[in-house]
C-alpha positions as CSV (number, residue, x, y, z in Angstrom):
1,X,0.8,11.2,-9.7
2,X,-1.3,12.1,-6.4
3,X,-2.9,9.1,-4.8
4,X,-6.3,8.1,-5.9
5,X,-4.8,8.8,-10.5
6,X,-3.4,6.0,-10.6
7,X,-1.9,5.0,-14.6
8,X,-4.3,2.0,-16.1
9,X,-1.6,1.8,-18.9
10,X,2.1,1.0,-16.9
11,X,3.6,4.1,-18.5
12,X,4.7,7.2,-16.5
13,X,5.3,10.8,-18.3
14,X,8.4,10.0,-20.9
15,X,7.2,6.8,-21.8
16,X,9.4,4.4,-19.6
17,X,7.8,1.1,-17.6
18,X,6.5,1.6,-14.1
19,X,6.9,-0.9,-11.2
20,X,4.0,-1.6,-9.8
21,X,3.5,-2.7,-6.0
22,X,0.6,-4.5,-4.5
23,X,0.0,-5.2,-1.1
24,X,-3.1,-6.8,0.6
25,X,-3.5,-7.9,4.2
26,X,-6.2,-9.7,6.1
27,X,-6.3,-8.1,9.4
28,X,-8.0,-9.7,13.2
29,X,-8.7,-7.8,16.1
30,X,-6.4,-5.5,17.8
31,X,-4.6,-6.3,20.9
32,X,-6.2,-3.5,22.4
33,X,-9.5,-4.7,21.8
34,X,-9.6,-2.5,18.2
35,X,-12.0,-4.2,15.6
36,X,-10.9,-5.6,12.4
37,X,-12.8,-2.5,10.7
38,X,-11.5,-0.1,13.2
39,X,-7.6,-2.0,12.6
40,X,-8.4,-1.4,8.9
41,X,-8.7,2.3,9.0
42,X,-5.9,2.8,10.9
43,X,-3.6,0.8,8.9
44,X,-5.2,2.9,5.9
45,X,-4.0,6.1,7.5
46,X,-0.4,5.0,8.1
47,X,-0.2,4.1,4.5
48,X,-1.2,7.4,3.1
49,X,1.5,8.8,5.1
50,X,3.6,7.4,3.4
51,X,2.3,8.2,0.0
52,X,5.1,10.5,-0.9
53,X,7.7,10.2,1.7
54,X,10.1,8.8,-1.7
55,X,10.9,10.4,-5.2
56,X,9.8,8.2,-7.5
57,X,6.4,7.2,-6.0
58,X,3.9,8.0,-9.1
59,X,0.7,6.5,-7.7
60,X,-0.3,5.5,-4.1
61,X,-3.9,4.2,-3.2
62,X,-4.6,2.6,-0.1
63,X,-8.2,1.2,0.1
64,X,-10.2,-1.1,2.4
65,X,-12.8,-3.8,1.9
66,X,-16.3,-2.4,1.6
67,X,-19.8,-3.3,2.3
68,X,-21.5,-4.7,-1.2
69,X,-18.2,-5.3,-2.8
70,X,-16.4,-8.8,-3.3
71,X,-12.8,-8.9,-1.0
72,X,-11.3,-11.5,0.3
73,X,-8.2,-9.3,2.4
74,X,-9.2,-6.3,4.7
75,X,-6.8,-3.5,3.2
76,X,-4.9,-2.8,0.0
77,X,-2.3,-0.6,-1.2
78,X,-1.7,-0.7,-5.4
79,X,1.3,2.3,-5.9
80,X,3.6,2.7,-8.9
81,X,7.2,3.6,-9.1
82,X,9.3,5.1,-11.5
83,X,11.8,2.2,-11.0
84,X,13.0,-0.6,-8.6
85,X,15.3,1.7,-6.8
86,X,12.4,4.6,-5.9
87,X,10.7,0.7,-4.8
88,X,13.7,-0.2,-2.7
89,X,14.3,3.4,-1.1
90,X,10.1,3.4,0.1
91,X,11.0,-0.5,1.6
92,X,14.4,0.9,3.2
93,X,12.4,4.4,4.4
94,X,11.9,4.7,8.1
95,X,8.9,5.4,8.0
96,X,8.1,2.2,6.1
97,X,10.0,0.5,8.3
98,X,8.1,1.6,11.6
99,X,4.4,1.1,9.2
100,X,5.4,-3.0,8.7
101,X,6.4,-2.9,12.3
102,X,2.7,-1.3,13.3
103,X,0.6,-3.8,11.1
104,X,2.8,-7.0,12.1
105,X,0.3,-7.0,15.1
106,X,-2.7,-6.4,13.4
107,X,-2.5,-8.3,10.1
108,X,-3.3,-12.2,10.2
109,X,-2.1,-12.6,6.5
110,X,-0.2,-10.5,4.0
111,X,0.4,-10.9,0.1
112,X,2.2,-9.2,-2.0
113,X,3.2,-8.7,-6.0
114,X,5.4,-6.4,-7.7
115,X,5.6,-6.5,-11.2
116,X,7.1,-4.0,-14.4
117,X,4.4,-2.7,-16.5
């Protein structure tokens, strides 16, 4: 499912459960002086890029705080999988691999919740 259709029901085409994957961080300023709405946008960009970079990805939406709405982290990532192992091959993926290692610098907190639907 392209980013941005996300399922509201926990059930991908065929009927089987979907595991979802929620991530939200609280970013501070950049070490290169970046602000923490300039450090949101870019981590928002390197998590779109790796909206598809799995089979198995069925919904991918990376979002940050906005003005006029109630958020207590700076950036969040809600995505669906068809199943734990399309979960564990986008965690094992490069590409992951070298986002977590981008954010580590930026991000002051992080949560995350993965839960079958």
């Amino acid at each position: 499912m392209p980013a941005g259709l996300c399922s509201i029901h926990g059930q991908q085409p065929g009927g089987g459960k979907v595991i979802r994957h929620i991530v939200m961080w609280t970013l501070k300023e950049g070490p290169d002086g970046a602000t923490r709405a300039q450090n949101a946008l870019q981590v928002k960009a390197w998590l779109d890029a790796c909206s598809d970079i799995v089979p198995g990805i069925l919904c991918f939406e990376a979002v940050f705080a906005q003005a006029g709405l109630e958020s207590s982290c700076d950036v969040m990532l809600y995505s669906e999988f068809a199943s734990l192992a399309a979960l564990e091959a986008y965690n094992a993926h490069p590409q992951h691999q070298l986002l977590k290692t981008r954010v580590a610098p930026l991000r002051e907190a992080r949560h995350g919740f993965d839960y079958q639907a």
